[in-house]
VOGU-3710 file (C-alpha; in Angstrom, 3 decimals, decimal comma):
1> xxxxxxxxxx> 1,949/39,992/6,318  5,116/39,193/7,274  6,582/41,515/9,959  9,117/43,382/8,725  7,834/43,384/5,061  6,677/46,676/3,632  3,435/45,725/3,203  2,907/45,184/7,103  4,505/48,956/7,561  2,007/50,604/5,452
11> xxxxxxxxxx> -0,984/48,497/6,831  0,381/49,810/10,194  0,625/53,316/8,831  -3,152/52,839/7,272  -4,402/51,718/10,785  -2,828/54,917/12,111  -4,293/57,171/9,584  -7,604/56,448/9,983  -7,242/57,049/14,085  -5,944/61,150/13,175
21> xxxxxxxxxx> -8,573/64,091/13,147  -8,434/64,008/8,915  -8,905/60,181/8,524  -11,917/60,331/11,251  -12,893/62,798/9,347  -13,000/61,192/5,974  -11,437/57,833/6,290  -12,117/57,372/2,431  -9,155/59,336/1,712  -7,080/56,921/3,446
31> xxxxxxxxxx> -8,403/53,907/2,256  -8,242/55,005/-0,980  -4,747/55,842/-1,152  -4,275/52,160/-0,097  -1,713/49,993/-3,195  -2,261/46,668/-1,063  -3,390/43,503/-2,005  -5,194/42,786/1,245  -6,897/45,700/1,229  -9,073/44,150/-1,659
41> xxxxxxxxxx> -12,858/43,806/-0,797  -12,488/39,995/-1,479  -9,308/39,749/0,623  -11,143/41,222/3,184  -14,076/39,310/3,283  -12,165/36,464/3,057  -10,531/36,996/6,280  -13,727/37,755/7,978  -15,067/34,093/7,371  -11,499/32,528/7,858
51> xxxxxxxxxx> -11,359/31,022/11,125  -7,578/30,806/10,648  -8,123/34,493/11,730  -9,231/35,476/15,113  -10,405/38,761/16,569  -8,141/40,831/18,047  -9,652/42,885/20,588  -8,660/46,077/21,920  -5,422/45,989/24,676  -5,310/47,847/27,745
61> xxxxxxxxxx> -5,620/47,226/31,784  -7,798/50,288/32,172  -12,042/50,192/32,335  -12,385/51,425/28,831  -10,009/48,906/27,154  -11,120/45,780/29,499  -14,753/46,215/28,810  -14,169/46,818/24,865  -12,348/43,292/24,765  -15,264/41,530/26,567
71> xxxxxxxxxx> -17,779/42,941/23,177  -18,580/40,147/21,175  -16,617/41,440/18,070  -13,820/41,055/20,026  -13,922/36,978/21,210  -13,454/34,319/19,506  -14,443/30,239/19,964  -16,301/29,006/22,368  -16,833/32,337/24,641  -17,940/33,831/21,922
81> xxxxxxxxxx> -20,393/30,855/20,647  -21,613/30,997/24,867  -22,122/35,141/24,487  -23,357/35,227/20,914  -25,997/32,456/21,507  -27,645/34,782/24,876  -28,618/37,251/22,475  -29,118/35,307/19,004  -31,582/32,796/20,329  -34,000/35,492/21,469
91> xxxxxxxxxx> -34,278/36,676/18,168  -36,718/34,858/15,377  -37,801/36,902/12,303  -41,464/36,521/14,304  -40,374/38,249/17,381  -38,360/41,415/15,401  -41,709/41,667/13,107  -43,440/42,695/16,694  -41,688/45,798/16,413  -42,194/46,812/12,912
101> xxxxxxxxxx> -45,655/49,054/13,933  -43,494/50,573/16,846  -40,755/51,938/14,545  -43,098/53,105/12,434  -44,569/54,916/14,700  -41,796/56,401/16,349  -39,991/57,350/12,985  -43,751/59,127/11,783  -43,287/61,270/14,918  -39,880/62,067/14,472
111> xxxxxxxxxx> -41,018/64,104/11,095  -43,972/65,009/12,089  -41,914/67,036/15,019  -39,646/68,843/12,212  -42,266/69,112/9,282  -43,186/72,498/10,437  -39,517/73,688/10,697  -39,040/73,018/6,880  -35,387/71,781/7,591  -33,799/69,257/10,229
121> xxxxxxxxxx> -30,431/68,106/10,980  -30,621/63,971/9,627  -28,421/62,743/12,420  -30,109/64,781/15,548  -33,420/64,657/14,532  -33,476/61,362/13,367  -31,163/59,204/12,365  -29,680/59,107/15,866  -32,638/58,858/18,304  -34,899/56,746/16,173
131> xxxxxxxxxx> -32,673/53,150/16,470  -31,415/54,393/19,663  -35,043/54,779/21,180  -35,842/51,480/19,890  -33,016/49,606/20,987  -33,037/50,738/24,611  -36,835/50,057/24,570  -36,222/46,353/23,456  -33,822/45,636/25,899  -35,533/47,069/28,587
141> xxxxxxxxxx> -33,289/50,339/29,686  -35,841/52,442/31,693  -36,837/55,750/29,701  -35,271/57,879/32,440  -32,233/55,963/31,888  -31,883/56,619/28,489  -30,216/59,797/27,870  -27,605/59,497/30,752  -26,908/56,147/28,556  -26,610/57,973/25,408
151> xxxxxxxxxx> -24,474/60,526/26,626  -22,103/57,621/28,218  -21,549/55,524/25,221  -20,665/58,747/23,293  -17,900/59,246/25,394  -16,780/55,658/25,465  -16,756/56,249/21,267  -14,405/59,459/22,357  -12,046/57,297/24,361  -11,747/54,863/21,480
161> xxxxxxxxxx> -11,979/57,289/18,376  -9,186/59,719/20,164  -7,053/57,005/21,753  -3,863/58,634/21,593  -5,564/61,306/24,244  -5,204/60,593/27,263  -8,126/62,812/28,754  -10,455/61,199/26,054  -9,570/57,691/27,321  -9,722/59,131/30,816
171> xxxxxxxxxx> -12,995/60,169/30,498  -13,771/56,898/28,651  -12,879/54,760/31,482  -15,136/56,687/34,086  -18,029/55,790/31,039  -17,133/52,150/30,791  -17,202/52,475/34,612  -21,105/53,885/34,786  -22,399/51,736/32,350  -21,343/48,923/33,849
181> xxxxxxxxxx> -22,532/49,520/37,314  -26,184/50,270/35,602  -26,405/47,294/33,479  -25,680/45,287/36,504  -27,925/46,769/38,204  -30,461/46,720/35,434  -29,830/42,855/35,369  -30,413/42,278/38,995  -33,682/44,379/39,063  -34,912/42,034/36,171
191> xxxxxxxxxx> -33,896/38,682/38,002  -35,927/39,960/40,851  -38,717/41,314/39,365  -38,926/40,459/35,327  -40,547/42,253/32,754  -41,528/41,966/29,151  -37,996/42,919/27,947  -34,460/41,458/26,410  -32,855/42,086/29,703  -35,307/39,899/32,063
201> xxxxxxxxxx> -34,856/37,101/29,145  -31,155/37,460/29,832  -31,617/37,938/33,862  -33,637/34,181/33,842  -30,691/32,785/32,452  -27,545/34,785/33,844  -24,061/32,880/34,012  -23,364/32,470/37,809  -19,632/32,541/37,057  -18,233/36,010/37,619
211> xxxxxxxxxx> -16,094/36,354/34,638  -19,104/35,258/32,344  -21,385/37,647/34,287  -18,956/40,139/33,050  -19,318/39,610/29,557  -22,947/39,320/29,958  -22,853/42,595/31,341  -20,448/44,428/28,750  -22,361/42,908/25,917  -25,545/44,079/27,395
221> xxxxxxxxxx> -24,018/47,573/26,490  -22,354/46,579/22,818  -26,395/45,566/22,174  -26,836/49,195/22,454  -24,475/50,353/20,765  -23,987/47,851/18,362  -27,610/48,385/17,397  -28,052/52,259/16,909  -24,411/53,801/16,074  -24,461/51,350/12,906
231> xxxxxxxxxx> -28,092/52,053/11,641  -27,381/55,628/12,772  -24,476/55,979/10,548  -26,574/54,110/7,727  -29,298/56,614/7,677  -27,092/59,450/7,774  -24,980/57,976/4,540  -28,173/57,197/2,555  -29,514/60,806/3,134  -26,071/61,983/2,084
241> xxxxxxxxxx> -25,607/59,864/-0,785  -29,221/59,981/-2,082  -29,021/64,060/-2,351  -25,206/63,955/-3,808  -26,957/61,723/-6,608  -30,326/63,173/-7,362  -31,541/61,074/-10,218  -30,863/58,097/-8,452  -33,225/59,722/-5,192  -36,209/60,422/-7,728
251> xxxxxxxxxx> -35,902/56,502/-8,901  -36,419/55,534/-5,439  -39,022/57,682/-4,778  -41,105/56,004/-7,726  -39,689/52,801/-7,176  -39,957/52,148/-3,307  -39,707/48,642/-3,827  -35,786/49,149/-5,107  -35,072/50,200/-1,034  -33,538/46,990/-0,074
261> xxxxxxxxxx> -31,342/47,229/-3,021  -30,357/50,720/-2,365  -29,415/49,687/1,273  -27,097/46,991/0,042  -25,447/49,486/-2,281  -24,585/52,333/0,216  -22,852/49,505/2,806  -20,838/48,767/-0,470  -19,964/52,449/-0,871  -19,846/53,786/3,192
271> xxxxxxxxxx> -19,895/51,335/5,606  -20,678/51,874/9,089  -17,864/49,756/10,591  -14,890/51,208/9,302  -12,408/48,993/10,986  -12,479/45,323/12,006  -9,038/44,305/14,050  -8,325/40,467/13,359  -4,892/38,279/13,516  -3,685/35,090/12,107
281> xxxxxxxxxx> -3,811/32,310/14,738  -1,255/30,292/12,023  0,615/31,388/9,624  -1,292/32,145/6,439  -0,418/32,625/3,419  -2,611/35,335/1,696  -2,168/37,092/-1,659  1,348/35,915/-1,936  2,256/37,663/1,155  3,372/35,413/4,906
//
C-alpha cells in the first residue's frame, strides 16, 4: 500500500488492534471488521509465496527483540535457506513416524489422569503439555529442564503479546536472556558428549561463526515454541469448535477417518498464527493498490 493512502492507515490501525487486551482477546472481531482488499485470504496467501515480499522481523536493540529477529519466520534468503535446512534435513516422514507410539502414549495418559475427575481444563490438561512434552523430548531438553523452559517462553509470549508494556518486555528480555544461556549450554553438552536427540544432530554440525551460532541457538528455542504453542492452540480450537457445533462432533465420532479433513477446516476458521509481518522488497502492485 502506498504510504499515505488510506488503505495503509487502516492496515496500521488493524495491526494495532489486534496488539490491545480486546483484539488478544478475540482478534476475530478485528479482522472481521476489516473492508480491505489485501486482507482477502487469496491476497494473503499470495504474499506468503511472493518472494517480492520479505519477512519483516521484529525491531528492537533489547534481548527480547534481537533474539525474535534471529527466528526463522523472521529471515529471509540465504540465512534463512542455511537455518531452515539444520532443522528440515533431520526430518523424513520415517524418522517423525518413530514417534507416533510415544504420543500416543503420552496423550492416553494425559486422560487417563483426568478420567476420574469427570471434567478437565483442554488447554492445562492437555492441549498444552502433550506437544510441549514431546517437543522438548525430541530435541533433547533434559526433563528437569522442562518446566523452567515452559515458564520462560511464556513470558517471552508476554513481552511480545503486551509490547506496549514496558515491564512485560522487561521481563521478556531477562527470558530471551535465560533461554539463551541454556540452549548454549545444552548445545555444548551435546558436542561433548552426544546423545540420541535433535540437539546432538545439531551440536555435530554447529556453525563456528559466532553470528550463525546465534541463530542456531535462538532457533533452537523457536523449535520449541514453534512446535507446541501452534498445535496447542489447534487442539484447544477444535475442542471449542467441535462442542459449539455438536452435529458436526457426532459425525466425527462415527466417521474418524473425516479427522484430517476436520483439521484442515478449523486452520481455515481459527488459525494459530494470527499475524505474519512481511514487506515489499520492490514496489508491488497488488489489488490495484502501490
Amino acid at each position: 500500500m502506498t504510504e499515505h493512502g488510506d488503505g495503509y492507515d487502516q492496515e496500521r490501525a488493524a495491526v494495532g488492534a489486534l496488539f490491545t487486551e480486546e483484539g488478544r482477546r478475540d482478534p476475530h472481531g478485528v479482522l472481521a471488521a476489516l473492508d480491505l482488499p489485501t486482507a482477502r485470504f487469496a491476497v494473503v496467501e499470495h504474499v506468503l509465496r511472493d518472494p517480492a515480499f520479505l519477512r519483516a522481523g521484529p525491531q528492537g536493540e533489547t534481548p527480547l527483540w534481537r533474539m525474535l529477529a534471529r527466528w526463522l519466520i523472521s529471515l529471509n534468503g540465504d540465512r534463512h535457506r542455511r537455518l531452515r535446512q539444520r532443522f528440515v534435513g533431520l526430518f523424513s516422514p520415517r524418522t517423525v513416524e518413530r514417534f507416533r507410539e510415544e504420543i500416543t502414549q503420552r496423550a492416553s495418559a494425559l486422560l487417563d489422569a483426568v478420567a476420574g475427575a469427570g471434567h478437565m481444563d483442554v488447554v492445562t490438561d492437555f492441549a498444552r503439555p502433550l506437544p510441549f512434552a514431546v517437543i522438548t523430548g525430541v530435541l533433547g531438553v533434559p526433563e528437569s529442564d522442562r518446566p523452567v523452559v515452559g515458564d520462560l517462553l511464556l513470558t517471552v509470549n508476554r513481552g511480545f503479546a503486551h509490547q506496549h508494556d514496558p515491564d512485560a518486555v522487561a521481563r521478556g528480555d531477562e527470558a530471551a536472556d535465560e533461554l539463551q544461556r541454556r540452549f548454549g549450554e545444552l548445545l555444548d553438552a551435546r558436542a561433548r558428549k552426544p546423545e540420541d536427540d535433535l540437539l546432538s544432530a545439531l551440536a555435530a554440525d554447529a556453525p563456528a561463526d559466532s553470528d550463525d551460532r546465534a541463530d542456531l541457538v535462538a532457533n533452537c528455542i523457536f523449535f520449541v515454541e514453534a512446535g507446541h504453542a501452534t498445535t496447542t492452540s489447534l487442539i484447544a480450537a477444535s475442542t471449542d469448535l467441535l462442542l459449539a457445533h455438536p452435529a458436526e462432533r457426532d459425525r466425527l465420532s462415527a466417521e474418524p477417518g473425516r479427522i484430517a479433513r476436520v483439521v484442515e477446516e478449523v486452520l481455515r476458521l481459527t488459525s494459530p498464527v494470527s499475524t505474519v509481518m512481511s514487506a515489499p522488497a520492490e514496489d508491488v502492485l497488488l489489488e490495484g493498490a502501490e
